[in-house]
N, C-alpha and C positions, 0 to 999 in steps of 0.2 A: 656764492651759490651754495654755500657748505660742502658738505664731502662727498664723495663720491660714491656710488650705491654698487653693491654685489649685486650680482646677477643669480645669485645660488641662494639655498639658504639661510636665514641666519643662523649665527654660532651656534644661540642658545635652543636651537631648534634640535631635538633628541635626531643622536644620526640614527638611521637604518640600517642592518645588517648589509654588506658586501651582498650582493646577487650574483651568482653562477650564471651565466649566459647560457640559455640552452644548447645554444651550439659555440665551443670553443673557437675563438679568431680560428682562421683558417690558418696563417702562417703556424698556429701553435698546434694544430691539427697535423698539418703535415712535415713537421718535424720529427713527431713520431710516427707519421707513417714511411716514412721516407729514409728515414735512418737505417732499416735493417737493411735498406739495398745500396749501405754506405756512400747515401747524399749527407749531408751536413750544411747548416747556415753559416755561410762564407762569414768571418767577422767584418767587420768595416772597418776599413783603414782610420787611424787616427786623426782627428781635427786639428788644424793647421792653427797655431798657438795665435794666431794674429788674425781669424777668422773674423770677416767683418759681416756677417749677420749673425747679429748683437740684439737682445731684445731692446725696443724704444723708452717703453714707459711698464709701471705694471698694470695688470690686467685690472683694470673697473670701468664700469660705465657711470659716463657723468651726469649728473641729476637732470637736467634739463632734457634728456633724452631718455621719454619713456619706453620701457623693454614691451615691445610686443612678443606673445608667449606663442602665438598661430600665427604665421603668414599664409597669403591667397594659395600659396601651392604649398603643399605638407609633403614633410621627407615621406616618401616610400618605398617601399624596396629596401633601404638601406639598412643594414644590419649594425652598420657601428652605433656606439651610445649614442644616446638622444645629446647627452651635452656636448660630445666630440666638434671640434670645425670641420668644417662639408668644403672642400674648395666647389666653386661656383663657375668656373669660369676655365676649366680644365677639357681635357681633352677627350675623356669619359664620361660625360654630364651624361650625351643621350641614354645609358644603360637606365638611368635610375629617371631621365624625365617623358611623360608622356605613353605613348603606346613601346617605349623604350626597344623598338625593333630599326632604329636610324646608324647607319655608322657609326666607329670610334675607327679614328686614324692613328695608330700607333708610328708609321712613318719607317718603314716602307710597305708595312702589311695595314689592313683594315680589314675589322672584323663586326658583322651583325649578329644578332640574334634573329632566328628564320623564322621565331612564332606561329611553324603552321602554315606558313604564306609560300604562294608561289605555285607554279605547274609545270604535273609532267611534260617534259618534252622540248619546255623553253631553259632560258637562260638563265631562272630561276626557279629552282626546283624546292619543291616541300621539303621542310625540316624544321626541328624542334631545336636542332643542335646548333652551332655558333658556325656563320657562315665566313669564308676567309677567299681573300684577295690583296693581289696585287695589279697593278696596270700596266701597259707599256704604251710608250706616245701613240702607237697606231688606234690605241683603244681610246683617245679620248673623242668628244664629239666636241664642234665647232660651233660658235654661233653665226649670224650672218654677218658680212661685210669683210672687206681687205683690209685692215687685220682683222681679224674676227673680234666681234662684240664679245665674247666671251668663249670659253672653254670649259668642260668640267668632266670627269669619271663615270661611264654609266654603273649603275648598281649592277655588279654582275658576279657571281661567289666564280671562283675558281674549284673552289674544294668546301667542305662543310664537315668540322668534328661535331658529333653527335651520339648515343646512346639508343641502345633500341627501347627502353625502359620510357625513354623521352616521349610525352603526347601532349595532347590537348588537356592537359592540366598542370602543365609543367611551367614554372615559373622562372624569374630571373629576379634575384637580388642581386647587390652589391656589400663588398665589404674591405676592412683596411685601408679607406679611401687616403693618398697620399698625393703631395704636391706633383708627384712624377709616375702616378701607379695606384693600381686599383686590383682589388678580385673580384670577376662576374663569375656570379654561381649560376648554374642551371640544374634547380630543384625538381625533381618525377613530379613533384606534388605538395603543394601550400602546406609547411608545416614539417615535412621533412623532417627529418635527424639530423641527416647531414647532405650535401649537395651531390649530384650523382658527381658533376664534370664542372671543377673550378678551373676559370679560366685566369692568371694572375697578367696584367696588361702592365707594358710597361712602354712608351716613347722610346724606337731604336731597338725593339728587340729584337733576337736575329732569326728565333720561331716562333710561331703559335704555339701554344702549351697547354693543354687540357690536361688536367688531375682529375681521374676516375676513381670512382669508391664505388665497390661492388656493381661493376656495369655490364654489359655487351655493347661494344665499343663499334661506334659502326661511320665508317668515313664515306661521304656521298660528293659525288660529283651531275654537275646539275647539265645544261646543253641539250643539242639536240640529239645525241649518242653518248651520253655519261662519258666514262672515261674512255679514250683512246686505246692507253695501255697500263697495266700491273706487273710487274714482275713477279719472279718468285722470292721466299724470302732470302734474307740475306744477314747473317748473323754480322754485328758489331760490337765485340763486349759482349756484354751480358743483355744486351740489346737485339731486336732484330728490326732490318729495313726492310721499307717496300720502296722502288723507285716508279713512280707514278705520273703519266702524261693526261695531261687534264684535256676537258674536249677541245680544246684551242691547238691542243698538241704541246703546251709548254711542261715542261720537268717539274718534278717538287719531287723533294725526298719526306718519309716517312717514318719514322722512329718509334717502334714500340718497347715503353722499357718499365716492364713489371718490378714492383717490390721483392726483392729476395725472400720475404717471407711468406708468398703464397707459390702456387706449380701450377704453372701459367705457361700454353705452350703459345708464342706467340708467333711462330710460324705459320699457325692454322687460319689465318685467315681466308674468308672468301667471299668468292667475287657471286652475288646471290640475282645480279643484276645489271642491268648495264651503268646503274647510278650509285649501284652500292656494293660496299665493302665491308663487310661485317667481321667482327674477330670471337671467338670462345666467348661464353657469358664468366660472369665471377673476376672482369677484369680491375687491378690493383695497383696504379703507378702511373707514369705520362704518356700522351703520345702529343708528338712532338712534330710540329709541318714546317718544313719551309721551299722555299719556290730556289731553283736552281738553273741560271742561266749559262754555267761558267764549266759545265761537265765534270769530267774527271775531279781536276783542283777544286771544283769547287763541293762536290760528293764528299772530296778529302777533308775540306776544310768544316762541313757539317758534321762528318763521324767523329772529326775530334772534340766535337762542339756537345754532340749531344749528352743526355744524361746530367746536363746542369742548364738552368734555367733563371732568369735573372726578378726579382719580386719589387724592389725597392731602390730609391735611388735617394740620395743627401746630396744637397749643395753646400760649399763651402767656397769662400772666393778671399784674396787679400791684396791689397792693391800698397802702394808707394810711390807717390806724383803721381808721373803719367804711366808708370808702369802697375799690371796687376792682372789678373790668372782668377780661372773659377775653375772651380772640379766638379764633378756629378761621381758621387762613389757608389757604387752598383751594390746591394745585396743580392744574391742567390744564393740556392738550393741546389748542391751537386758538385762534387769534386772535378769536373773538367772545366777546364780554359774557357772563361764566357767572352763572347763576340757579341757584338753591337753594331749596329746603326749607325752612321753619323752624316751629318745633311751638308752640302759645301761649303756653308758658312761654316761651320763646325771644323771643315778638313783645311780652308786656309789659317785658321790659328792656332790647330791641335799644337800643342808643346811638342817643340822638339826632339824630344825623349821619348815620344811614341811614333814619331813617323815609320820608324822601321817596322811597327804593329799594324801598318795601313795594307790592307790586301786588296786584291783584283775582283774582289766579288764588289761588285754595283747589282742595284735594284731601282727602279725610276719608281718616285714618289706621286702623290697628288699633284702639287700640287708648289713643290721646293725642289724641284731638280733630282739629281743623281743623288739617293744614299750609299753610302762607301761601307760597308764593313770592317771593323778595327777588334786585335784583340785586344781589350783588356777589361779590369775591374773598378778601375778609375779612369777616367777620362779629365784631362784637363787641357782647358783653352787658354791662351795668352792674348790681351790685348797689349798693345804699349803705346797706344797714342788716347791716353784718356782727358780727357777737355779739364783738369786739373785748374787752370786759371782761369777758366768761365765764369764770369760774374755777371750783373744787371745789367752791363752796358754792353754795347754792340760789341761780338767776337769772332774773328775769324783763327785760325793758327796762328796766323802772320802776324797779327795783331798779341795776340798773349794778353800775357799779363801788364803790357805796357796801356798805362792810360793815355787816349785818345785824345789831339788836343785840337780844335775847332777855330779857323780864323773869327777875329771879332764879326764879321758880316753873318757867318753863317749861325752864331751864337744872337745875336740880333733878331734873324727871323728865326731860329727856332723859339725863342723867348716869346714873340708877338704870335705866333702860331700855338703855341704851349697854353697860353694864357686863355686863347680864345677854347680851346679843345677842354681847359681844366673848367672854367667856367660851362657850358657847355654840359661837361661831367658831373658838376654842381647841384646842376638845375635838373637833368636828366633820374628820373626815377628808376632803380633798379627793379627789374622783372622781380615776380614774387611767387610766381609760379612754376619756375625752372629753377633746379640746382644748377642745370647746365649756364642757360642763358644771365644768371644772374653772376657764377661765377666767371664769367666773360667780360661783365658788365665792369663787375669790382677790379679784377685784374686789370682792365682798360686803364680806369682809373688811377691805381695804382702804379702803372706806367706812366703816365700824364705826370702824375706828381714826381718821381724818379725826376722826369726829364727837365720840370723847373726845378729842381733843385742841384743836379749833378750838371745841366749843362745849364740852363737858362737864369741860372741863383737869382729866380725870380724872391718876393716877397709875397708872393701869393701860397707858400710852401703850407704856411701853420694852418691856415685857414682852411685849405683844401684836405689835407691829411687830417684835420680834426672829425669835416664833414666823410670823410672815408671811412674813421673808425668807427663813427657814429653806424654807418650804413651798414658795417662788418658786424660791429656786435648782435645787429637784430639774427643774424643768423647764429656767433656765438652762442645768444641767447636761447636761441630756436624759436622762435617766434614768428619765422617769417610764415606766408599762407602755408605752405604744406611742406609742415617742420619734418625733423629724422627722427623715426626710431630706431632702437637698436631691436634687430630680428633676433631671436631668441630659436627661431628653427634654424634657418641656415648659418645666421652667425654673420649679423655685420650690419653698417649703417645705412636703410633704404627712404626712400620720400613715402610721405603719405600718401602721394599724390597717389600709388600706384594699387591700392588697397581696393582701388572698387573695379580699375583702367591698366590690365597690365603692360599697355602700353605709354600710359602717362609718362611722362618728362621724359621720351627717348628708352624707357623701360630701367628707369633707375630702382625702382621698387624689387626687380628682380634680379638687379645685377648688373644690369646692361651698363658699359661706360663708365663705370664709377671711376675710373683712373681720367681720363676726361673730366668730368663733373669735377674732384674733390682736385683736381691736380690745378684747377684755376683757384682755387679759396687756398694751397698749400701755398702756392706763390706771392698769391696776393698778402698773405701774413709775413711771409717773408722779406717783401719788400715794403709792410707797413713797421715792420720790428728790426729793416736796416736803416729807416729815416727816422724812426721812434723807438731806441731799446727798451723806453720804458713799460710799450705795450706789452712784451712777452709778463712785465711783473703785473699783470692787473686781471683779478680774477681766476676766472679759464682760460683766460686765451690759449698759451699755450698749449693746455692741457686740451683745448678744445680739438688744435692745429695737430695735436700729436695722434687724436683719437681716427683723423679722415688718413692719417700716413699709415695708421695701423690698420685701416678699414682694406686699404685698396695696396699697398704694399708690406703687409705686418713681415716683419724680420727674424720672430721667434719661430722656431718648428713648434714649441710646446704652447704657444699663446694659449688662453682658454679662450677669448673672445672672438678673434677674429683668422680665418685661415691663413696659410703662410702664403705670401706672394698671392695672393686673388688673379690679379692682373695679370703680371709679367708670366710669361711661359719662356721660362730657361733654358730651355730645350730649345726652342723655336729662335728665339733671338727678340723676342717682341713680343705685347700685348696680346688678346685676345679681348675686343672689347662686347662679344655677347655672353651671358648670362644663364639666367633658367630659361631661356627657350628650348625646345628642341628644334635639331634642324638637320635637314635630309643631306644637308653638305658641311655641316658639323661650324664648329665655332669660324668667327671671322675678325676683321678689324677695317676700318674703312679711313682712318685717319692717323697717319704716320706721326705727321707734326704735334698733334696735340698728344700722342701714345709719349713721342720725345718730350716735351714739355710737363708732363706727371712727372718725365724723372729728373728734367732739370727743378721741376719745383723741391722735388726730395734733396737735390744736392744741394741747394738756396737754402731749405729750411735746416737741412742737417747743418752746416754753415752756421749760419745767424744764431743756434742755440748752442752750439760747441758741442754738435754728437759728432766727434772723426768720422765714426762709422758710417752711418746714415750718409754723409758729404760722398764717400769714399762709394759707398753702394749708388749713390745717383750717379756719380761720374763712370763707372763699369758698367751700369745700366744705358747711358749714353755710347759708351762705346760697342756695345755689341748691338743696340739698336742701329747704330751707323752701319756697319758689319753688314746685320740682318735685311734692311731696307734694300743696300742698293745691292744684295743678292736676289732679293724675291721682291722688291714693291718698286723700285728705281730702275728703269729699264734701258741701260746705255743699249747701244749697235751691238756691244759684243758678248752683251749676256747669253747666258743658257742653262738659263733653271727653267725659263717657259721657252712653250714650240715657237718656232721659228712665224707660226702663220699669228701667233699673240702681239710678237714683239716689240713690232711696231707703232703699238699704244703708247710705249712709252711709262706710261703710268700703269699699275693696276686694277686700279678704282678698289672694289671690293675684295679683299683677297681673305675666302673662306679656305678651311682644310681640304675642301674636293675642289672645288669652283672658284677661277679668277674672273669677274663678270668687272667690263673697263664699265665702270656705271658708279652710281652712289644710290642710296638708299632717297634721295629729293629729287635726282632728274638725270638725266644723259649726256647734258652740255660741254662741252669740253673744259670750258672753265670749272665747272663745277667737280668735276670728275678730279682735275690736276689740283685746284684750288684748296679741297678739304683735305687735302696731304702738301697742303701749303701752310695751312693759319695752326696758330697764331705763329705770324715771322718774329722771331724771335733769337735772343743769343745763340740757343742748337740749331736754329736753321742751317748757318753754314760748316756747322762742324755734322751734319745727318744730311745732306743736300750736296754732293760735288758738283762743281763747276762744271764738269763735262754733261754731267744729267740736267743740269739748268739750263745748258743753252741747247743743247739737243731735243727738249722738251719744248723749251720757247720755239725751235726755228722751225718744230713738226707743225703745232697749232697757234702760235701768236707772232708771230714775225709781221714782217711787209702789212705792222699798223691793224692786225685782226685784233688788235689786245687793245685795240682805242676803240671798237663793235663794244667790248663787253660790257653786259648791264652792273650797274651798282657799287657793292661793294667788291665784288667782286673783281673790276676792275683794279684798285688800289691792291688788291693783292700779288694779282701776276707780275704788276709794278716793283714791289717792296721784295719779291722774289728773283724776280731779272735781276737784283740789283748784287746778288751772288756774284754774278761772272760779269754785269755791265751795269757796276754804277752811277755811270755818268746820266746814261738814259734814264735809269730808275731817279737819280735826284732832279732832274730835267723835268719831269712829268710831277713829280711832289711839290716840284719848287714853282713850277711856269702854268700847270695844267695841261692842256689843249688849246690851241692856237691863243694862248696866252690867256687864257681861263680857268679858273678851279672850280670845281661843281663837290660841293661838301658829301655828296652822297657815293662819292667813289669812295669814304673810305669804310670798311664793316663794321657791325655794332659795336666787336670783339676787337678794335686797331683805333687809332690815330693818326692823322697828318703827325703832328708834332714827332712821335715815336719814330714815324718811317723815313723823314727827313732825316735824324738823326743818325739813323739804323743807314743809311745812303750817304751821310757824310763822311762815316766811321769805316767804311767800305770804300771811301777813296773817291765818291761822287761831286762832291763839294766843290765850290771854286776854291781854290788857293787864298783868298784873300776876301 
């Protein structure tokens, strides 16, 4: 295909002078504003010598993928360079997409932009300035039915920092956009010099932080009576507090902490209204909100907090077998002890070297439970049970790394079942119009063939695996109906499809899914270059296989082409599989099993091409998705990250940032709701799936024979899943049918008989003999 094409320009092309940005990054801004009131940028701990995010490949794009220079929706807002990567798929999208006045959840607070919206007297009140909340269970609303259909957070501010400078022409950029952190500015007016009130967001932070420059600093509270109560002030340091009861009557403390170099009495504030709190104009330095459930200790534990504030955050992880640790290392601004957030998946694997950092301040999140408060500047997690011997073939713990061995009977029919499903697969047309459905299609396949080779040592092996790469390379090639470009605005691999339909292929053009989409073509190379090494030597394949890992998991912070980790959110424990939408309940994910299967495909292909690394990052990746799931998506009796009136479900169906809705984005069914956080069954199924969630889930909605009702393929699913905690019945129904009949349309486009039979022999279903 020849070489590979820059995306910049060429050498010989005369450079241009360096350009001054008219307004200085913010971080480099307030380092010197900040400094005379002896803040300083904390440095960041040293990277850990054995640090396994490791860049993949270098940065080019490959010929066969042409650079689109506009995409349908154009960066705005956004102040960083035009060439920088945009994460897509983050937790601050809404700032920068659409009417940009939707949530951001930082976890435990969220914060909007008030754009002018809202009336006196209700629950949202007018303002220009950035509105702030937290929830408590009593506040969230229910949908109908025992357990309730769904739950979610009304939009409701507690408190609102804002400027009285602030009007109807005041705007909101973004800038410094990072894998874990963002700055929203709020500008007087298009064009500005500088932002009146930068707001620096960060996942876990333990206040809201607004950065004034030359303002009058004015905090509103919205309700039908603004605020309950204000105190007088209250000196801390070179600080002064206000303690503030919101109309609800809940606490929040307030921190005013002027720059040393200007004569800022910050005790003058006042109360001008029953909504507002206005402070001296000419204000220079932060103020700082956080909500207080915990009284005294926990008053104590904000004064020692305030006057540093946390900007930025670095991952770094190292693993060894089954053992291996990640860290999130904090930058901030400000010589006091920074506190953080951390979610209960977070609090069962903190290292044991910060437990004694764990304190009694909690705050209830959206939408994940209890967040904890912990001091420090590094945080690090331990997993030790990382799926280290997980390979193609069926795995459970128990199982390892020892190979499965199969009586001759059951190697007989899976051979005669194999044969019919590969031929079948043969003759079967790959979709051309879905990355998603087509990478479904090939993976299918690519399993098939696995299974006559590894178990069935049919002779039909060469024949079917020729016709496979045949079918792979039309996409290698890019030629299938609606080939990839590379997006040259946001930075990454989208379909055409989506250029005219931004909802075409499931919204892959914007983003949507692409760990989904690219994590079936990641595998399927994977297990076409462990039955064929030759293929990784021919052409691009490789180069092609390493471009979709860099798209939707890139491992470099500094890539030039694609952002770091798109997908995964390391902070969360999991994906986020929406995109450039905006949305009133902020990012979401609706499919656990295939969210796992991106990353088993990344440990497969890290594998097969001898990147340690990359293997080493799919297996942590796995283990904290195990972690993540059955804390927030996997609903044993004894959980308590959702209300007691949710829990019931069992499943979550959709679980956005504000909103858990038991649903799916195609329909309400119960199968379909458990089902799409079932497929593809697969090797992490039973290491992301406990036995106790499988048959607890089976014996709420498929027991006593409801699971022989369901239509389709969908049936074969619930099947190949039961077979977790009861594989006798699950190989019973693969091997016998229904009253001694098979109907080929139980099994999905995305599966095989052959696969499942084996996936249920290896699980202990099988006869003996």
């Amino acid at each position: 295909m020849g070489q590979s094409q820059s995306k910049r320009s060429s050498s010989s092309a005369p450079k241009e002078p360096a350009k001054k940005s008219e307004r200085d990054s913010w971080r480099e801004s307030w380092k010197g504003t900040l400094n005379p009131f002896g803040w300083t940028n904390a440095p960041a701990s040293a990277e850990p010598t054995n640090n396994i995010f490791t860049p993949i490949d270098s940065d080019n794009i490959l010929p066969q993928f042409p650079i689109n220079l506009q995409h349908p929706l154009p960066r705005t807002s956004i102040e960083d360079d035009k060439d920088a990567t945009i994460e897509t798929n983050k937790f601050y999208a809404n700032a920068f997409l659409n009417n940009q006045d939707q949530p951001i959840w930082t976890h435990p607070y969220h914060i909007w932009w008030g754009k002018g919206a809202g009336k006196a007297g209700t629950e949202t009140y007018p303002t220009w300035g950035m509105n702030i909340a937290n929830i408590e269970e009593g506040d969230l609303q229910y949908g109908p039915g025992d357990p309730a259909e769904y739950y979610f957070s009304p939009k409701r501010a507690s408190l609102a920092l804002s400027a009285r400078e602030l009007n109807q022409e005041t705007t909101l950029t973004s800038d410094t956009i990072r894998p874990f952190s963002a700055n929203l500015n709020l500008n007087a007016r298009s064009g500005a010099e500088e932002p009146t009130i930068t707001f620096p967001v960060v996942q876990g932070m333990s206040f809201v932080t607004g950065g004034y420059r030359n303002a009058t600093p004015s905090i509103i509270c919205g309700g039908q009576n603004g605020f309950q109560s204000i105190s007088g002030p209250i000196p801390v340091g070179k600080s002064v507090k206000y303690r503030i009861a919101d109309g609800d009557g809940r606490n929040w403390v307030v921190y005013i902490n002027p720059v040393a170099s200007i004569d800022y009495d910050a005790g003058h504030f006042s109360r001008i209204d029953d909504h507002t709190f206005v402070g001296p104009p000419g204000f220079k330095g932060t103020i700082q909100v956080a909500k207080n459930p915990l009284g005294k200790e926990g008053e104590d534990m904000y004064d020692k907090a305030t006057g540093a504030f946390v900007c930025e955050a670095t991952l770094t992880a190292e693993t060894e077998g089954m053992n291996g640790s990640y860290s999130l290392t904090y930058t901030k601004i400000g010589n006091s002890p920074l506190m953080m957030f951390i979610l209960p998946h977070h609090l069962q694997s903190l290292s044991p070297d910060l437990r004694s950092s764990v304190t009694k301040l909690q705050l209830r999140t959206t939408t994940k439970g209890t967040a904890t408060a912990v001091w420090a500047e590094r945080l690090t997690f331990v997993e030790n049970n990382l799926p280290a011997s997980m390979g193609l073939s069926p795995w459970t713990p128990a199982i390892g790394a020892t190979r499965v061995r199969y009586p001759p009977s059951v190697v007989d029919f899976v051979k005669q079942v194999a044969e019919q499903d590969v031929k079948r697969a043969m003759q079967d047309a790959i979709p051309q119009d879905s990355m998603y459905f087509a990478g479904k299609a090939l993976a299918k396949f690519a399993t098939i063939i696995w299974v006559l080779k590894d178990v069935a040592q049919s002779d039909m092996v060469g024949d079917a695996l020729a016709k496979l790469e045949m079918e792979l390379d039309r996409y290698v090639q890019n030629v299938q109906q609606f080939p990839l470009y590379y997006d040259n605005t946001w930075k990454g691999l989208v379909s055409r499809a989506g250029f005219t339909d931004p909802g075409a292929d499931f919204g892959n053009t914007y983003y949507n899914d692409h760990h989904f989409h690219y994590g079936y073509f990641v595998y399927t190379a994977a297990t076409v270059s462990t039955l064929d090494p030759d293929w990784l030597k021919k052409g691009t394949n490789k180069a092609w296989v390493q471009t979709l890992v860099k798209d939707y998991s890139e491992s470099d912070y500094k890539g030039r082409d694609y952002p770091f980790q798109r997908s995964f959110d390391w902070y969360m424990g999991h994906s986020w599989a929406k995109g450039l939408f905006e949305s009133g309940d902020g990012k979401d994910e609706e499919s656990t099993s295939e969210d796992g299967f991106a990353s088993f495909a990344i440990k497969l292909w890290g594998k097969v091409i001898g990147d340690a690394n990359m293997e080493k990052r799919g297996n942590l990746m796995l283990a904290v998705q195990a972690r993540s799931f059955n804390n927030y998506f996997y609903l044993t009796s004894d959980n308590t990250n959702h209300p007691p009136r949710f829990r019931a479900n069992k499943i979550t169906g959709i679980l956005f940032e504000n909103k858990v809705d038991h649903s799916t984005y195609f329909g309400r069914d119960p199968w379909l709701i458990s089902g799409i956080h079932m497929l593809p069954i697969s090797p992490p199924s039973s290491f992301l799936r406990s036995k106790r969630f499988v048959a607890e889930e089976w014996n709420t909605f498929f027991s006593n024979d409801r699971a022989k009702a369901v239509p389709g393929g969908w049936r074969g699913i619930l099947y190949a899943n039961l077979a977790i905690t009861d594989s006798k019945t699950a190989w019973d129904f693969f091997a016998n049918g229904v009253d001694g009949k098979w109907d080929d349309s139980w099994i999905d486009s995305g599966a095989s008989r052959s696969w499942y039979l084996v996936w249920c022999a290896a699980l202990g279903g099988a006869p003996a003999r």
